[in-house]
C-alpha positions in Angstrom: 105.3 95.6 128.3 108.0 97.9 126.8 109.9 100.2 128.7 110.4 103.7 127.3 112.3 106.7 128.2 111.2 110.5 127.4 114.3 112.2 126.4 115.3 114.8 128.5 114.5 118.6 127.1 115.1 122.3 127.7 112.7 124.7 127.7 113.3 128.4 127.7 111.4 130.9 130.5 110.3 133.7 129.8 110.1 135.1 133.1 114.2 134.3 134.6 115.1 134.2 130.9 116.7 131.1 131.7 116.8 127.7 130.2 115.0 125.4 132.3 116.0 121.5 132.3 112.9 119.0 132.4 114.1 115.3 133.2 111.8 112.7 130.4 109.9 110.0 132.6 110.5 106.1 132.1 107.5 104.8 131.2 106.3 101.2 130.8 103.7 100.6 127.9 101.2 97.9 127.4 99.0 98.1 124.4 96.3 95.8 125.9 92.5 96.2 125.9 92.6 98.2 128.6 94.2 100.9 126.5 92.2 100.6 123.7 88.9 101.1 126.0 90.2 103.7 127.7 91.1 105.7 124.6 87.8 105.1 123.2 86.4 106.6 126.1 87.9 109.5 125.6 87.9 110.2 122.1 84.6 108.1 121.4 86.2 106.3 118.3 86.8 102.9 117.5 90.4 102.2 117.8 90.4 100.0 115.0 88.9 101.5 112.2 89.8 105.1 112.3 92.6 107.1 111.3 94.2 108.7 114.1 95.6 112.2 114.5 99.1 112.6 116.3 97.4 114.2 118.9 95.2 110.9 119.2 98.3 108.6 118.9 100.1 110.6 121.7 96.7 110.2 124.1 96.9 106.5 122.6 100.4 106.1 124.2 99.1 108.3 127.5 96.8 105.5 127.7 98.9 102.7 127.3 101.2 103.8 130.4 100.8 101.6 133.4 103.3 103.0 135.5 102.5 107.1 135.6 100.6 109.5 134.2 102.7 111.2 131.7 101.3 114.7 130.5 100.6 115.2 126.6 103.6 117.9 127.1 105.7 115.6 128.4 104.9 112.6 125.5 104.9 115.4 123.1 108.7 115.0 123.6 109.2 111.7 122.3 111.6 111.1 119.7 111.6 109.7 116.1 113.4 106.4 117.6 111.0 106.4 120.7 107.9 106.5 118.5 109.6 104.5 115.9 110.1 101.4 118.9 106.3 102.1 120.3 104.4 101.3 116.6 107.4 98.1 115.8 105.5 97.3 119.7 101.8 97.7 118.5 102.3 96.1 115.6 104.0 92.6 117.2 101.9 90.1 116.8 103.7 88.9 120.4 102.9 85.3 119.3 104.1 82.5 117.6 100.8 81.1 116.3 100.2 81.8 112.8 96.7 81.2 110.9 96.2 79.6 107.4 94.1 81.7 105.3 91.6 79.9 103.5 91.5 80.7 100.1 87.2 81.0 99.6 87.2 83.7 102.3 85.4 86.8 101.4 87.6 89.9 102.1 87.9 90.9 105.6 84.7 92.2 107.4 84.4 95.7 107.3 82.2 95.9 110.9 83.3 98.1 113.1 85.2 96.5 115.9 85.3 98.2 119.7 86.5 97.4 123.2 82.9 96.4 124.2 82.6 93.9 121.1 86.4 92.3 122.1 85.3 92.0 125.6 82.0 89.8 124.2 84.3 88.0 122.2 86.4 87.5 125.5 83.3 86.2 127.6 81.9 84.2 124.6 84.8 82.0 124.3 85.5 81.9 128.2 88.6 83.5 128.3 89.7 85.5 131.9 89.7 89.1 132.3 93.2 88.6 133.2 93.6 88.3 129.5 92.4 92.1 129.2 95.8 93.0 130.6 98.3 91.4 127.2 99.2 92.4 124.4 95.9 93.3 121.9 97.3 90.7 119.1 97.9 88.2 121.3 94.8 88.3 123.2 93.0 88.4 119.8 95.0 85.4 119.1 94.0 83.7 121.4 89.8 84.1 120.6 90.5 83.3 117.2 92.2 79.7 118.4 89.2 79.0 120.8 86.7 79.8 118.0 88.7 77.6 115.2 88.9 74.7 117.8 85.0 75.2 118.4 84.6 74.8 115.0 83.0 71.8 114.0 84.9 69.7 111.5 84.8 70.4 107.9 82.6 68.4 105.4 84.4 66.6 102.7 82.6 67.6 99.5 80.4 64.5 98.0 82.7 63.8 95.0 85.8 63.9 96.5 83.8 61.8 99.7 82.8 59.4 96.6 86.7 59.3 95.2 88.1 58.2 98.3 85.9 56.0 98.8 85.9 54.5 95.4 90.2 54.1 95.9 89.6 52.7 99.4 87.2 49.7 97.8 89.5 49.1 95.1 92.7 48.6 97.4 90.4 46.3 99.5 89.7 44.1 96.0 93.2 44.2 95.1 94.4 43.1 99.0 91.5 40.4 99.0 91.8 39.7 94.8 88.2 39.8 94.2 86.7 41.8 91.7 83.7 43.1 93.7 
């Protein structure tokens, strides 16, 4: 969750001629699965492969709020800083696990990935709806462990199956001193 605070603006009214003052509302942020499907309700893209407008980003953040419903006006406010802290946010990877990539991969798939297709992912590998409330990353994490400890083990290739074996026999004839 990260806690945010709309600056405080003035606005000038026509009608008094006046400056009015509008007080900025603290707002708590997840950006959780939740977020993602309710923004691709309402723009009908998939959150993670599309480019986004600004306008999209600021209904992105309206729907990562879980505290109020802030106005587009009012998150149109935000500062450099504020928006600055929010994408440092999404991009955490709010984990310590870390992945080693293996080196034959083929380049990362190019499917496109939605809320619905996470949420599969989510009932595939057993993991709570409770989950649909953390952090994306960490979440995502978190299928990706299950499915590498699903994983059966990996073969050892024939030759270097063959080569080990080959040094385990001749440690046994040296430890024994027979020749075969």
């Amino acid at each position: 969750m990260l806690p945010i605070k709309v600056p405080d603006w003035d606005e000038w009214d026509e009608q008094s001629e006046t400056f009015v003052s509008h007080k900025g509302p603290f707002l708590k942020l997840e950006h959780s699965l939740i977020s993602i499907s309710k923004w691709e309700g309402i723009t009908h893209k998939p959150y993670f492969n599309s480019d986004k407008t600004d306008g999209e980003m600021l209904m992105y953040i309206a729907c990562m709020v879980i505290n109020a419903e802030p106005t587009l006006e009012e998150l149109s406010h935000l500062g450099v800083a504020e928006l600055n802290k929010i994408g440092e946010y999404i991009n955490d990877t709010h984990t310590a696990t870390w992945f080693r990539e293996d080196e034959n991969k083929k380049s990362p798939s190019t499917k496109v990935i939605t809320s619905e297709i996470i949420y599969y992912w989510m009932i595939k590998a057993g993991v709570p709806f409770e989950c649909q409330k953390w952090h994306i990353e960490r979440l995502l994490t978190l299928i990706r462990v299950i499915n590498e400890k699903e994983k059966p083990p990996k073969k050892i290739p024939r030759k270097a199956a063959l080569a080990q074996q080959a040094k385990l026999n001749a440690q046994r004839k040296a430890r024994l001193g027979t020749t075969g």
